[in-house]
C-alpha positions as CSV (number, residue, x, y, z in Angstrom):
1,X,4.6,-68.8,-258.0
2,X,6.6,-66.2,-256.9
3,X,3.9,-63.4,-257.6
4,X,1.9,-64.9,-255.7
5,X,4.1,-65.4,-252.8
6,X,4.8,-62.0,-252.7
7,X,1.1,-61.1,-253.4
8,X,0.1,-63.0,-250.1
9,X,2.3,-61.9,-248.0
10,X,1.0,-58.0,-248.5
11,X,-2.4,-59.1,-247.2
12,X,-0.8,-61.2,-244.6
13,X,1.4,-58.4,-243.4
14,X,-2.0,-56.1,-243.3
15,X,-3.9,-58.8,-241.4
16,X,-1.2,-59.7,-239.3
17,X,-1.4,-55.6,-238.1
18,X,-4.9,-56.7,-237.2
19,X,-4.9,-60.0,-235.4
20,X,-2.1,-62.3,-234.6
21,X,-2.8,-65.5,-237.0
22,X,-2.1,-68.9,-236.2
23,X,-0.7,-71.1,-239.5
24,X,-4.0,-72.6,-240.4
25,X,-5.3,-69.2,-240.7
26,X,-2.6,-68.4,-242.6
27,X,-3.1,-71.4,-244.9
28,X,-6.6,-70.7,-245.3
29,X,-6.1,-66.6,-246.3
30,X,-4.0,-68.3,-249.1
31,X,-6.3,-71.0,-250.0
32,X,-9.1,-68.1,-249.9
33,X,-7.6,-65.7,-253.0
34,X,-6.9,-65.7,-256.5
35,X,-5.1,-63.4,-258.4
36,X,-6.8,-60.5,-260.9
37,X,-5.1,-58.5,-263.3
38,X,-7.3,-55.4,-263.9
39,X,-6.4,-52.9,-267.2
40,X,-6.7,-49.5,-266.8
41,X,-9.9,-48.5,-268.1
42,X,-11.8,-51.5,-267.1
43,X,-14.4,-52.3,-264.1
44,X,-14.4,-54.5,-261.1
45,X,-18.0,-53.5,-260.5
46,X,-21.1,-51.7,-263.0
47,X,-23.9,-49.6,-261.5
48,X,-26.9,-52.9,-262.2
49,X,-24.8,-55.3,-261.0
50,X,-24.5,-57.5,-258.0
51,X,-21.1,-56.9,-256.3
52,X,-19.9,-60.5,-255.9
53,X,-16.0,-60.3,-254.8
54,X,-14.2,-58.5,-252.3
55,X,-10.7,-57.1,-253.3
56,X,-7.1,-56.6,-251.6
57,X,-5.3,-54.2,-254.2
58,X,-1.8,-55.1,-254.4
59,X,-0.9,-52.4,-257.1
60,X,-2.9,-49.5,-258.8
61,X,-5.7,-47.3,-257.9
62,X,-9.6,-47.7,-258.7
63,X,-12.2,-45.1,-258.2
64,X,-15.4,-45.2,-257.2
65,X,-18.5,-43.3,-259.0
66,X,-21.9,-42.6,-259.8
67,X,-23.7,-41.1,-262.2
68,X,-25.5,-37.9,-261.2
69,X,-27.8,-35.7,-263.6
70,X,-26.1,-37.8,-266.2
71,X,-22.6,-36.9,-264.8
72,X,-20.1,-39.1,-263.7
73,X,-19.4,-37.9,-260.0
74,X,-16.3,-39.4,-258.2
75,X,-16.8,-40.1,-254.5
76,X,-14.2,-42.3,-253.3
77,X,-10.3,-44.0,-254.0
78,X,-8.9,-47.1,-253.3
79,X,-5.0,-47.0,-253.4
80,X,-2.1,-50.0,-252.9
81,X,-3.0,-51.7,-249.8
82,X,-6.9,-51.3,-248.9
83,X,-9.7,-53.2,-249.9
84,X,-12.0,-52.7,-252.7
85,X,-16.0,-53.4,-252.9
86,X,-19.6,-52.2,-252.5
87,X,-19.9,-54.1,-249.3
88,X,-23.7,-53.1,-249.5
89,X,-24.4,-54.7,-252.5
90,X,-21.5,-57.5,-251.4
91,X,-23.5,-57.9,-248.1
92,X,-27.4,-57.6,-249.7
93,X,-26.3,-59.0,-252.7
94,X,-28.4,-56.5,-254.3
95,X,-27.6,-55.0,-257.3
96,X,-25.1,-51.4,-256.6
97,X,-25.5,-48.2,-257.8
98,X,-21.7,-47.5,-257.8
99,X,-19.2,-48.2,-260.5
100,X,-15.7,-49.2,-259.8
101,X,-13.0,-48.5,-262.1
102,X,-9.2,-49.2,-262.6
103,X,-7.6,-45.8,-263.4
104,X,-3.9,-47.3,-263.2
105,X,-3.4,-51.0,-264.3
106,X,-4.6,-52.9,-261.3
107,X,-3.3,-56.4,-259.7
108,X,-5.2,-57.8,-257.0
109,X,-6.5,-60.8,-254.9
110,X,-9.6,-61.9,-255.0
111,X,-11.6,-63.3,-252.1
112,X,-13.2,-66.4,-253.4
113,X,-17.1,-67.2,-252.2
């Protein structure tokens, strides 16, 4: 319970930089997560697949990459405190051509939809 107290209150603190929120919002940003433990190695999101979550990364660091004349070429990082998606493929709900992979062990929220 803890965790995820202090989990919460990271995102809170970002949002809260954003907008001022009222309690219910509050209760609902907690109501709206789950926590994800990601291993090193392993991928929120494969190039063929529909991105279906949105991401707040407590801890760790994923990159993001595609493959380009059959090599792996990084383009972007997400690092403790940022979000983490293809919002293209989140918003389209198309399948993305980016994969997104934990390169430190990774623990996050997830936005549930």
């Amino acid at each position: 319970m803890q965790q995820k107290k202090i989990m919460h209150s990271s995102l809170l603190k970002l949002l809260s930089q954003i907008t001022e929120l009222e309690e219910n919002e509050v209760e609902l940003i907690k109501n709206s997560f789950t926590s994800l433990f990601l291993a090193k190695g392993s991928y929120f999101l494969k190039a063929g697949e529909i991105n279906k979550n949105v991401g707040f990364l407590q801890k760790g660091l994923v990159r993001y990459f595609v493959f380009k004349n059959e090599e792996e070429s990084t383009f972007e990082f997400t690092k403790e405190g940022e979000f983490i998606a293809d919002y293209q493929s989140f918003n389209n709900k198309t399948a993305s051509n980016q994969n997104i992979q934990a390169i430190e062990d990774c623990k996050m929220h997830i936005m549930l939809v």
